[in-house]
KOLNU-790723 format. One record per residue (C-alpha): x, y, z. Coordinates in Angstrom, 2 decimals, padded with zeros to 5 digits. Layout:
! residues N
SITE/X/Y/Z
...
! end
This chain:
! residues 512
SITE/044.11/008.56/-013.54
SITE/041.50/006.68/-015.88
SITE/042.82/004.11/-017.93
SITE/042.26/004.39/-021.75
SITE/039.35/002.88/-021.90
SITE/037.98/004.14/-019.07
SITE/038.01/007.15/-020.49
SITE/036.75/006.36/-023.64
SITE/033.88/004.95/-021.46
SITE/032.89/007.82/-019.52
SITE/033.46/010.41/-022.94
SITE/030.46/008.83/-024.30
SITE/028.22/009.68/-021.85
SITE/026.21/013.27/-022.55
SITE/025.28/014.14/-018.94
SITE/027.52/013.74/-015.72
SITE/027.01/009.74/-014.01
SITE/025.41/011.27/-010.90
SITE/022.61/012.02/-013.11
SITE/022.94/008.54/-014.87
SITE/022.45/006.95/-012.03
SITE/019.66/009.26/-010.67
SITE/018.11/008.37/-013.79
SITE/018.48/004.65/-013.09
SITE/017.43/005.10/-009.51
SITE/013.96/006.40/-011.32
SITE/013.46/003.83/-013.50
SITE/014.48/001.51/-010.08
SITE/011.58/003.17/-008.21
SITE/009.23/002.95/-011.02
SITE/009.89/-000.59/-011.29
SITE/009.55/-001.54/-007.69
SITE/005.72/000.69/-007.88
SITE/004.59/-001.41/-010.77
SITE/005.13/-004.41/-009.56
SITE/004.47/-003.39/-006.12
SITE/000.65/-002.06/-006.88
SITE/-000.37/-004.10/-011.02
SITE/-002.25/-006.62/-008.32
SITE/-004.45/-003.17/-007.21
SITE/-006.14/-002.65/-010.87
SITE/-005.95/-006.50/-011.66
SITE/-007.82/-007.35/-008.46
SITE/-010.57/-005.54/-010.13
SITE/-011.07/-008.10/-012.88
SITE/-009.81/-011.08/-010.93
SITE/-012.81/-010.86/-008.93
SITE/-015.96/-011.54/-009.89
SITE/-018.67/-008.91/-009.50
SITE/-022.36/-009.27/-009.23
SITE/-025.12/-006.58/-008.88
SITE/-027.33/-005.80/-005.51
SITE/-030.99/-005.03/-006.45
SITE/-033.62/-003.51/-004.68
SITE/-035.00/-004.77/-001.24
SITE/-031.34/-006.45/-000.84
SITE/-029.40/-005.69/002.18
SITE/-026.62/-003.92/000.71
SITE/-028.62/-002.22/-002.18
SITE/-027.27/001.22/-002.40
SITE/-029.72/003.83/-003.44
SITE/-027.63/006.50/-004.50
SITE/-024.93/004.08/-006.61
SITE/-023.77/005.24/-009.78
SITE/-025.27/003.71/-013.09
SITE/-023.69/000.79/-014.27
SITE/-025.02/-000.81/-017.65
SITE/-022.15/-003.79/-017.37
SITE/-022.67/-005.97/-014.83
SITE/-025.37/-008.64/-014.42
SITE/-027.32/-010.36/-011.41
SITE/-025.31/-013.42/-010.97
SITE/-026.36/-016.18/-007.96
SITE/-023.42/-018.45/-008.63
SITE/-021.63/-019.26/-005.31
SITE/-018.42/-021.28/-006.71
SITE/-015.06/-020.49/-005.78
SITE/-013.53/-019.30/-008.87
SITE/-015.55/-020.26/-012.78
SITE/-013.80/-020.00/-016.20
SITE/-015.24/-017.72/-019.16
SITE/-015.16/-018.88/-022.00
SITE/-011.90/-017.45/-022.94
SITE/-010.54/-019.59/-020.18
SITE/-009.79/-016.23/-017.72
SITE/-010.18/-016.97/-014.03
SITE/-012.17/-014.81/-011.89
SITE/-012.31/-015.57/-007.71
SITE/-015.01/-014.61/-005.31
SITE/-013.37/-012.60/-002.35
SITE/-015.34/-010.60/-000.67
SITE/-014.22/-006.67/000.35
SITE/-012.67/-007.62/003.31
SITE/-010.33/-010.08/002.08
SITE/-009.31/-008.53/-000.72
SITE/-008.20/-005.70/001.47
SITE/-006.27/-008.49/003.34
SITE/-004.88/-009.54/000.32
SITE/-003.99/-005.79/-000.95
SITE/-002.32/-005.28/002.18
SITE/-000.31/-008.71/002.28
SITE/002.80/-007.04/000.53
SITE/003.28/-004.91/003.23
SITE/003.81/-007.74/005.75
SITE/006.98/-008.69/004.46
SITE/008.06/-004.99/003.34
SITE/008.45/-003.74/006.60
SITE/009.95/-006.89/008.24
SITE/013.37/-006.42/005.81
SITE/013.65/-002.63/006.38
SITE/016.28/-002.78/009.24
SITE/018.18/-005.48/007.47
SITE/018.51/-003.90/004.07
SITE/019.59/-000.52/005.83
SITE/022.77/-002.42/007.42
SITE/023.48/-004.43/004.70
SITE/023.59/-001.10/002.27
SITE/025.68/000.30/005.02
SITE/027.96/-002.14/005.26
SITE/028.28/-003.40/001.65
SITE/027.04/-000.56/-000.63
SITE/023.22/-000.30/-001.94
SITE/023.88/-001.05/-005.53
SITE/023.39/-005.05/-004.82
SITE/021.06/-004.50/-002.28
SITE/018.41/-002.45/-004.46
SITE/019.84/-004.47/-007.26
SITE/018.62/-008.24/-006.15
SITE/015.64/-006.80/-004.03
SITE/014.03/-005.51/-007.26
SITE/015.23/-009.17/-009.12
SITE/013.19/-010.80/-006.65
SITE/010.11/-008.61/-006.86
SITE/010.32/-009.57/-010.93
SITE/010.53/-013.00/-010.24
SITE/007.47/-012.83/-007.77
SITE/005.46/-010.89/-010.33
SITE/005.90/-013.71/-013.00
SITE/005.15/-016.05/-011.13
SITE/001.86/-014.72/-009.83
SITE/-000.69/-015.94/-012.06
SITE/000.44/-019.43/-011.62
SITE/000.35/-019.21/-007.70
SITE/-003.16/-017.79/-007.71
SITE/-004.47/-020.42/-010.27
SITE/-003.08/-023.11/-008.32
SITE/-003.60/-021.99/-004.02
SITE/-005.97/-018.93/-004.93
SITE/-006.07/-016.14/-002.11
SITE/-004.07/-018.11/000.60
SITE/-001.48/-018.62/-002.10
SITE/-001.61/-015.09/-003.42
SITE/-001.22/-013.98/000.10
SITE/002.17/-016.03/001.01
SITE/003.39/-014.89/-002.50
SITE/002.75/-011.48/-001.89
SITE/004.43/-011.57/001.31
SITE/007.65/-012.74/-000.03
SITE/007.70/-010.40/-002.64
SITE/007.07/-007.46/000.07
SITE/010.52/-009.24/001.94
SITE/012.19/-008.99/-001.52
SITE/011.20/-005.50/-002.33
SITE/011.82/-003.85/001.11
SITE/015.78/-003.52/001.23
SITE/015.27/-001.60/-001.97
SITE/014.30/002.10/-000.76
SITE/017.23/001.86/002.18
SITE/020.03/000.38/-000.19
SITE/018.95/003.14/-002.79
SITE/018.79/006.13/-000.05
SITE/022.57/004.88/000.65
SITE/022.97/004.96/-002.93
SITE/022.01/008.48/-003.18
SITE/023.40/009.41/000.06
SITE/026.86/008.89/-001.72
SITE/025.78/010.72/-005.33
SITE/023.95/013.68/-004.16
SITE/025.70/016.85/-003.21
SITE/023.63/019.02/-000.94
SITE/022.72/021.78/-002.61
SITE/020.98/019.58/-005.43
SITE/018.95/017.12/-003.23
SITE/015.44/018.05/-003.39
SITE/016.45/018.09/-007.18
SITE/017.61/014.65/-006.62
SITE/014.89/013.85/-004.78
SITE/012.43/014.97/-007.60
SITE/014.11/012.88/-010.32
SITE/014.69/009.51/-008.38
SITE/011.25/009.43/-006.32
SITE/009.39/010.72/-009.28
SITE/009.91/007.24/-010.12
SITE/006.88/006.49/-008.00
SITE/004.27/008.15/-010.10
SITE/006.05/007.15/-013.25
SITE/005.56/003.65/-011.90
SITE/001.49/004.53/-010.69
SITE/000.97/005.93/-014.51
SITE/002.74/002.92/-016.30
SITE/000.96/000.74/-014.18
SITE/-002.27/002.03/-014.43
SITE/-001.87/002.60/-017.79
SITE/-000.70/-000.58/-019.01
SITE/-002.81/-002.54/-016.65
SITE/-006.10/-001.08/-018.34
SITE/-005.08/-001.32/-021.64
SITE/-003.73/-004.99/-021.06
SITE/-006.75/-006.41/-019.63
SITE/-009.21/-004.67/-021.75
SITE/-007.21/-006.61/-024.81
SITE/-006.71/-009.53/-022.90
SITE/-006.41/-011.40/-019.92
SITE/-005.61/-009.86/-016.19
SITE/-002.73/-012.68/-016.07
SITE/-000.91/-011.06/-018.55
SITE/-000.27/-007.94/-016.40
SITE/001.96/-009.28/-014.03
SITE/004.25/-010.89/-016.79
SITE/004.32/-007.85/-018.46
SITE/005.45/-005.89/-015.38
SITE/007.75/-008.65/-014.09
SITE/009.90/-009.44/-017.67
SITE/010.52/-005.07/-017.47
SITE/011.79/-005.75/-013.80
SITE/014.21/-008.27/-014.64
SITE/015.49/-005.90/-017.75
SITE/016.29/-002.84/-015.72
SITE/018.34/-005.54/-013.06
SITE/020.53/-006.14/-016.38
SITE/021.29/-002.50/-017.25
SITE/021.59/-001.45/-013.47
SITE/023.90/-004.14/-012.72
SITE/026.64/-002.81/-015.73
SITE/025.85/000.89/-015.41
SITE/025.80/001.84/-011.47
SITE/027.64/001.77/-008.94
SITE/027.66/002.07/-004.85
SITE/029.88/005.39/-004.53
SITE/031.50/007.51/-006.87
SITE/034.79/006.26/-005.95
SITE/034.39/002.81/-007.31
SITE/032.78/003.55/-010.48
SITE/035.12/002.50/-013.31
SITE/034.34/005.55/-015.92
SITE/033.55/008.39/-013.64
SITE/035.29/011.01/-015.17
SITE/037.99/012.59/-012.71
SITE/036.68/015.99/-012.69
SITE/033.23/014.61/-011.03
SITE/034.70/012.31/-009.21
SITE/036.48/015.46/-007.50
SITE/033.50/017.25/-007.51
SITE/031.60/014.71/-005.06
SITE/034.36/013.90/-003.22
SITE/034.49/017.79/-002.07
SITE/030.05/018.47/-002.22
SITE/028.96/015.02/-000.52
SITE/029.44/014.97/003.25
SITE/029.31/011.45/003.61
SITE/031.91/010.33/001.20
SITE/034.05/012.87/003.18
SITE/033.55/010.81/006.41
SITE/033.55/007.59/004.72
SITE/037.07/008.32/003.12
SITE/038.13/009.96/006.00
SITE/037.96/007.20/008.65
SITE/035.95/003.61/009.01
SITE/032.30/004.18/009.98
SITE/031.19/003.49/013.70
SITE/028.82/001.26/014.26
SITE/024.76/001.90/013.57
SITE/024.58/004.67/016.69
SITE/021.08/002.38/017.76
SITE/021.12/004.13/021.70
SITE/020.50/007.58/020.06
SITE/018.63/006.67/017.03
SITE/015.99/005.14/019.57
SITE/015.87/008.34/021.41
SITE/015.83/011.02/018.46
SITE/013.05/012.92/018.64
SITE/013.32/014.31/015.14
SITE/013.80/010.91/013.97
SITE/010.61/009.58/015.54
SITE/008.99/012.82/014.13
SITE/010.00/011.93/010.52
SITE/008.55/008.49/011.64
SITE/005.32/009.44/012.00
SITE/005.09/012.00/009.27
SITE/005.94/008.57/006.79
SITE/003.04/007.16/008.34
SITE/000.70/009.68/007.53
SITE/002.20/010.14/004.14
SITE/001.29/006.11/003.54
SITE/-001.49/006.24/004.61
SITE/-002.87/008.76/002.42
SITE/-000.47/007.14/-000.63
SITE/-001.80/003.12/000.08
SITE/-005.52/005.08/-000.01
SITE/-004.65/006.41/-003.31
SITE/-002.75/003.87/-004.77
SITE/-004.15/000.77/-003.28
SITE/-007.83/001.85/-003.91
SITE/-008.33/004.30/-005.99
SITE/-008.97/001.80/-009.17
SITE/-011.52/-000.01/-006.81
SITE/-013.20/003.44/-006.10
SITE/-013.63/004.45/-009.86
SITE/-014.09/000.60/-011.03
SITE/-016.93/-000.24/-007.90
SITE/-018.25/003.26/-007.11
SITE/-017.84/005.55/-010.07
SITE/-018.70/002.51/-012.47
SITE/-015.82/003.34/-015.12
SITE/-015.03/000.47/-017.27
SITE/-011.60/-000.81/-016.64
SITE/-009.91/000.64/-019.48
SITE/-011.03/004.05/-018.35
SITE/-010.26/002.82/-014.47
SITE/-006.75/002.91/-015.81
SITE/-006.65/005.97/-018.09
SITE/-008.09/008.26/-015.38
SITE/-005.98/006.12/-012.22
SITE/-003.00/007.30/-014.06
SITE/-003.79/011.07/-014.34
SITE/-003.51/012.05/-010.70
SITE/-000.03/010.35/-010.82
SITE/001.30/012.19/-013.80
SITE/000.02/015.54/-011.75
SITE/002.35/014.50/-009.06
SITE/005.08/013.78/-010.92
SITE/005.32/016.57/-012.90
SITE/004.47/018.78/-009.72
SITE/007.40/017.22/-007.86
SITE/010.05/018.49/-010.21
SITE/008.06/021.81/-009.50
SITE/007.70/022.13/-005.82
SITE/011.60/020.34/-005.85
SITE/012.78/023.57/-007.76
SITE/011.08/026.06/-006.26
SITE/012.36/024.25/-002.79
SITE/016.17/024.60/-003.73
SITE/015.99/027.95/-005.32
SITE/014.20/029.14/-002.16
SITE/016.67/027.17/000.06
SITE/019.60/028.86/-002.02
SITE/018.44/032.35/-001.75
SITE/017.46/032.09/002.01
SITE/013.91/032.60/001.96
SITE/014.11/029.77/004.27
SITE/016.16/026.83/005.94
SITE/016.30/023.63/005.02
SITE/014.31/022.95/008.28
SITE/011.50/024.54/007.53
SITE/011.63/024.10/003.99
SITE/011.03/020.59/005.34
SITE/007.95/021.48/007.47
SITE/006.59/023.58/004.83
SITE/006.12/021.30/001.87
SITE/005.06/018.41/004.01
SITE/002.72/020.04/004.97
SITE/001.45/020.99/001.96
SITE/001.53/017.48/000.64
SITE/-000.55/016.23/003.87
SITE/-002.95/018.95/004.01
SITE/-004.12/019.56/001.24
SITE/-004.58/016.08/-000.12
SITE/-006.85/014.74/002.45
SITE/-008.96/018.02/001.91
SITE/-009.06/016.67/-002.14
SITE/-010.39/013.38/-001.75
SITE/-012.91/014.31/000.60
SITE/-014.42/017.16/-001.74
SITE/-013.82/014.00/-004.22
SITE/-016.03/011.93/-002.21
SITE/-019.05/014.59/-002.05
SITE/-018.96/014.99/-006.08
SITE/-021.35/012.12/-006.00
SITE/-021.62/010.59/-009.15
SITE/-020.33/013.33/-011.35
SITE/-017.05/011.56/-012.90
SITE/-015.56/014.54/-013.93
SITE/-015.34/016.56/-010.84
SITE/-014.49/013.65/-008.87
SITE/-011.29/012.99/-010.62
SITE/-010.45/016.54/-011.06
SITE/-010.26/016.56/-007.24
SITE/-008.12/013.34/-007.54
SITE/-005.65/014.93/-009.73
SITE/-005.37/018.14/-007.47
SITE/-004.82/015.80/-004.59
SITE/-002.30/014.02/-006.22
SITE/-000.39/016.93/-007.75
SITE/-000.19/018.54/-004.08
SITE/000.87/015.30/-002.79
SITE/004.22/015.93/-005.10
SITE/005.28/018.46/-002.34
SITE/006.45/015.42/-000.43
SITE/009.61/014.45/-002.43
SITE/010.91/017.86/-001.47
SITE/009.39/017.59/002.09
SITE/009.99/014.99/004.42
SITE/011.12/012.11/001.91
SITE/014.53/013.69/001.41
SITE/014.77/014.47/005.19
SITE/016.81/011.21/005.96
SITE/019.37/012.96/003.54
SITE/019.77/015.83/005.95
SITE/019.63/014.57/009.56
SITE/022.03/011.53/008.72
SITE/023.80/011.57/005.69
SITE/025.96/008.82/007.19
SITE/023.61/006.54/008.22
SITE/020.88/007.23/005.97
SITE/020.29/003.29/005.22
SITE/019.19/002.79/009.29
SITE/017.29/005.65/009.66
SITE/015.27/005.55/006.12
SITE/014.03/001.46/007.26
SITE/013.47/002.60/009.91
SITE/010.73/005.45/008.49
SITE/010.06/003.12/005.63
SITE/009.27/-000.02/007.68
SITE/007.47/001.61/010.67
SITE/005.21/003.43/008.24
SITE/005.08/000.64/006.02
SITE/002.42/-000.83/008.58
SITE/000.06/001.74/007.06
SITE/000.02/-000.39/004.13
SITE/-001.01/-003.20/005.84
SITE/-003.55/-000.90/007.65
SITE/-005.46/001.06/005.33
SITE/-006.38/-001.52/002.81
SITE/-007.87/-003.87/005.32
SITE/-009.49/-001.35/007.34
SITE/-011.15/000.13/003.99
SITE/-011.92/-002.83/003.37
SITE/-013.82/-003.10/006.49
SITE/-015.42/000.22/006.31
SITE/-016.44/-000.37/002.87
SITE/-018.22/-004.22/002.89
SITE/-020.53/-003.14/000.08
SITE/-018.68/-000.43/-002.05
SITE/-021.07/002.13/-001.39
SITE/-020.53/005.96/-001.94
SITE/-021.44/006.63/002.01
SITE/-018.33/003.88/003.03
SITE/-015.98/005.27/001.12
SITE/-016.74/008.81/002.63
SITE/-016.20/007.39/005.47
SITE/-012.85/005.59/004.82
SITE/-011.75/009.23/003.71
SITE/-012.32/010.95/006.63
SITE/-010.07/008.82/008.21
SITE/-007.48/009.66/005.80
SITE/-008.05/013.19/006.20
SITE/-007.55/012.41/010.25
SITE/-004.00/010.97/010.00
SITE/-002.56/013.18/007.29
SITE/-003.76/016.33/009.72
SITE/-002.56/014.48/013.07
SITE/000.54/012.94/011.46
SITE/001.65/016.55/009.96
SITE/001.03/018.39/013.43
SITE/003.99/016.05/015.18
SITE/006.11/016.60/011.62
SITE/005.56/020.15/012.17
SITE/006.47/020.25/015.92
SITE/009.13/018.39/015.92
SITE/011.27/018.07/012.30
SITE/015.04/019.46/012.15
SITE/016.58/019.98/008.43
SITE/020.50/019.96/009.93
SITE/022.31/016.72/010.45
SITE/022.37/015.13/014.38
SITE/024.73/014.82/016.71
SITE/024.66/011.15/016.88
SITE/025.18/011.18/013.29
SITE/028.68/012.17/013.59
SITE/029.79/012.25/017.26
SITE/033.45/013.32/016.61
SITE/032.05/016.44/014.47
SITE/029.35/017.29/017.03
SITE/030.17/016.25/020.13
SITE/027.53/014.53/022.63
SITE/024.80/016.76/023.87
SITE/025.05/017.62/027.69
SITE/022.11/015.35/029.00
SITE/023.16/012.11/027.05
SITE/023.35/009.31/029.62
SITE/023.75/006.25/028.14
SITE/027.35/005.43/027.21
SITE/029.66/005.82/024.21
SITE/028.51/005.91/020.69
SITE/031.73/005.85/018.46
SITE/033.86/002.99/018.31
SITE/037.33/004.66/019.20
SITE/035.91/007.24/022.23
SITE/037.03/006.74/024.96
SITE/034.09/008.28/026.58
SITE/031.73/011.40/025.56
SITE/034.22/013.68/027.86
SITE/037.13/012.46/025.05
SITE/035.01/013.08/021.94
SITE/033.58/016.36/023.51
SITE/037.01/017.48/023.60
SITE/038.14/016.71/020.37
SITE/035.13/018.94/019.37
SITE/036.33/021.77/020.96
SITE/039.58/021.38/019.42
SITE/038.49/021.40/016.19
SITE/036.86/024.60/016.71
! end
C-alpha cells in the first residue's frame, strides 16, 4: 500500500503517470532534436555568403532572385560586423562534414546505452545523455569562436556520444510503461517529440537570429535542456514498480498489460541473446528500414533550411517559419496515422505485422516522391514547400510503422535491439550531409535535384527489404523459455539457466 503521502502525491495528478511520463518522454525527444539540429539553421548565418555573377564558374542561370546578398572578394577566415557577430568561410563540403559530425559520436554509444538501460533502468541513462547534450549546446559558441570548424567538429562529436544512449534508455523506458494495445498511441505522443523539437527549433532559431545574434541560439536551446533534466529527474521513473506515487490501481494495470514487466518480475533477465540478435533476419530488416528512414529525415532536417536559405533565397526568418511547417504536418499526422493504426489493429483489419509494413511504407514512399516534385517547382516558393509539407506529413506514418517495431519483436530487450537500429542507421547521418554536400558544391537548383534522387533511391530500396522481411510478433530469442529454440539453431545456449536448447524446448512443450 501507498504511504500517506504517497498518495496524496499521486491524487494530484489529472491523467494516469504512464501518460506523465509519455509526456515527459516528448518533451525528452524534443529536447534532444533541438539541440541535436539549432547548428542546421544557424550554419546558415554563421557562414558567410557571397554572390556568383555571370561568366563565373559556378554562376547558376536558373537561381532564384536574391536582392540580399552582395559580391564580396574577401578571403579571411572568419571577419566581425559591426555588431561584433562572427561569420566563417566553409565551403559546401565542409559544412556538410561539419553537419554530419554529430553523428560520429551518436552511433558509437548506441550499444552501450542499450546495456546500460538494460541493466540499470533508462531513466538515468536518457536523463544524463540529454544533460550532456545541454551542456555541449552552451558551450558551442565559445568553442567555435575560439578553434572554429575543427573545434566545432570535436564538440559536435562529443555531444553526438552524449546524446546517443538517449533513444535506447528511453525505448527501455517505454518498453516498461506501454501496454500493447496502446503503443502506436505511445509511439505518437513520445516520438512526436521529434517534430515538436524540428518546429521549436526552426522556429526559434529564425526568430532569434533575425533579432539577434546566431550565438544566442544554442544558449537558448541548451539552458531549456538542462530545465527539462530537473523536472525529469523528480517526476519519472525506470518501471512502474519503483515509482513512489503510482497509484495502485495502475500500477496493477501494467503489471498485468506490459509483457516485459511480467518477465522482469517473474525471473532475472538472461543475458543480451547477441548469437541470435546477429542472425535475426527481421532484426536486420528493421535495420535497414532505419537507414532509409534517416536518410530521408537527415535530408530534411539537416538541409532543408540550406535549401530554402541558398536555393529558394528566403530570408532567414522566413527559412525558419516555413522549415517548421512540414514538421508540424508530421506531427500532427502521427497522432493520425497512430490512431487509425490501433483502431485498425484492434478491429482486425490487419496484424500488427503488416500494420508495420504498411505505414512504413507509406512514410518511405511517398516522401521521396514529395521532395522530388519539390525540386521541379523551380523557383515557385509556394509550391515547393507545399510539397515539403506533404512529404513531411506522410513521413508521420513512421512512428506507427517501423519506429515502434523494437516494441514488438523484443519487448525484453528493446534497449539492444533499438542501438542497434539507431546506431547502424545513424551512419546515414554522417552520410547524407557530406555527400549533399558533395553533390551540391555550388547550391544550385540542378545539385540539389540530384541529391534528391538519391533520397528517393534509398527510401524505395530500403522499404523493399522492410517489406520482405519485417515480423510484428515478438522472437524466439527474445524469450527462449516462452518460445523455445527454432529447429535449425546451431550455435549453443542462449538463456543463462538451460541446460541446452533440448531442456528449454521441453519446458515449452510443457507449458503448452
Amino acid at each position: 500500500m501507498l504511504t500517506g503521502w504517497r498518495l496524496a502525491l499521486s491524487k494530484l495528478f489529472l491523467i494516469p503517470q504512464r501518460y506523465v511520463m509519455a509526456i515527459m518522454a516528448l518533451f525528452a525527444v524534443a529536447n534532444a532534436y533541438t539541440m541535436r539540429v539549432c547548428l542546421n539553421l544557424a550554419i546558415t548565418q554563421m557562414v558567410k555568403k557571397t554572390a556568383a555573377v555571370e561568366g563565373e564558374e559556378h554562376y547558376d542561370p536558373y537561381a532564384c532572385p536574391d536582392k540580399t546578398i552582395t559580391r564580396n572578394f574577401t578571403k579571411s577566415y572568419s571577419y566581425y560586423r559591426a555588431d561584433d557577430t562572427v561569420y566563417f568561410e566553409w565551403s559546401e563540403a565542409t559544412q556538410g562534414l561539419i553537419l554530419g559530425s554529430f553523428y560520429y559520436g551518436y552511433v558509437l554509444t548506441h550499444l552501450p546505452g542499450g546495456m546500460l538501460a538494460e541493466r540499470f533502468g533508462g531513466k538515468w541513462v536518457l536523463g544524463l545523455g540529454l544533460l550532456s547534450t545541454a551542456v555541449c549546446t552552451i558551450i558551442t559558441p565559445v568553442t567555435v569562436k575560439v578553434g572554429g570548424a575543427t573545434a566545432l567538429f570535436i564538440l559536435r562529436v562529443i555531444e553526438g556520444l552524449g546524446e546517443g544512449p538517449t533513444m535506447p534508455g528511453l525505448m527501455a523506458v517505454l518498453s516498461r510503461w506501454a501496454p500493447k494495445a496502446e503503443r502506436a498511441r505511445f509511439g505518437a505522443i513520445v516520438f512526436g517529440g521529434a517534430q515538436i523539437g524540428n518546429i521549436a527549433g526552426s522556429y526559434f532559431s529564425g526568430l532569434v537570429m533575425h533579432n539577434g545574434s546566431w550565438e544566442n541560439v544554442f544558449y537558448l536551446f541548451g539552458g531549456i535542456g538542462l530545465l527539462w533534466f530537473v523536472l525529469w529527474t523528480v517526476l519519472c521513473y525506470s518501471t512502474p514498480n519503483t515509482h513512489p506515487f503510482i497509484s495502485d490501481s495502475e500500477k496493477k494495470f501494467l503489471n498485468e498489460n506490459v509483457d516485459s514487466l511480467k518477465h522482469i518480475n517473474a525471473q532475472k533477465m538472461d543475458p543480451i541473446p547477441w548469437k541470435a540478435l546477429l542472425r535475426s533476419v527481421p532484426l536486420w530488416a528493421l535495420i535497414i528500414a532505419g537507414i532509409g528512414h534517416d536518410w530521408g529525415y537527415f535530408t530534411m532536417v539537416t538541409d532543408l533550411p540550406k535549401y530554402m536559405t541558398d536555393v529558394l533565397k528566403f530570408n532567414i526568418k522566413s527559412t525558419g517559419i516555413l522549415s517548421a511547417i512540414p514538421y508540424v504536418a508530421m506531427w500532427v499526422s502521427s497522432f493520425f496515422f497512430g490512431l487509425i493504426c490501433d483502431f485498425c489493429v484492434k478491429r482486425g483489419y490487419h496484424n500488427i505485422k503488416n500494420a508495420r509494413k504498411i505505414y512504413t511504407s507509406i512514410a518511405a514512399t511517398g516522401p521521396g516522391i514529395c521532395i522530388i516534385l519539390a525540386s521541379y517547382s523551380g523557383c515557385d516558393t509556394t509550391l515547393a514547400v507545399f510539397w515539403f509539407v506533404v512529404a513531411m506529413s506522410l513521413m508521420g506514418a513512421y512512428y506507427s510503422g517501423m519506429k515502434i517495431n523494437p516494441l514488438d519483436i523484443s519487448p525484453n530487450y528493446v534497449g539492444s535491439t533499438t542501438a542497434m537500429v539507431n546506431g547502424i542507421a545513424a551512419i546515414s547521418g554522417i552520410v547524407s550531409p557530406y555527400l549533399i554536400g558533395l553533390l551540391t558544391p555550388d547550391s544550385t537548383l540542378a545539385q540539389w535535384r540530384v541529391a534528391f534522387w538519391v533520397c528517393l533511391g534509398v527510401l524505395v530500396i530500403t522499404n523493399i527489404v522492410y517489406v520482405i522481411f519485417a515480423q510484428g510478433e515478438q522472437q524466439w530469442w527474445d524469450d527462449v523459455k516462452k518460445h523455445g529454440y527454432p529447429k535449425n539453431w546451431k550455435h549453443g545456449p542462449l538463456a543463462l539457466r538451460s541446460v541446452d536448447k533440448e531442456q528449454a524446448n521441453e519446458e515449452v512443450k510443457e507449458k503448452n
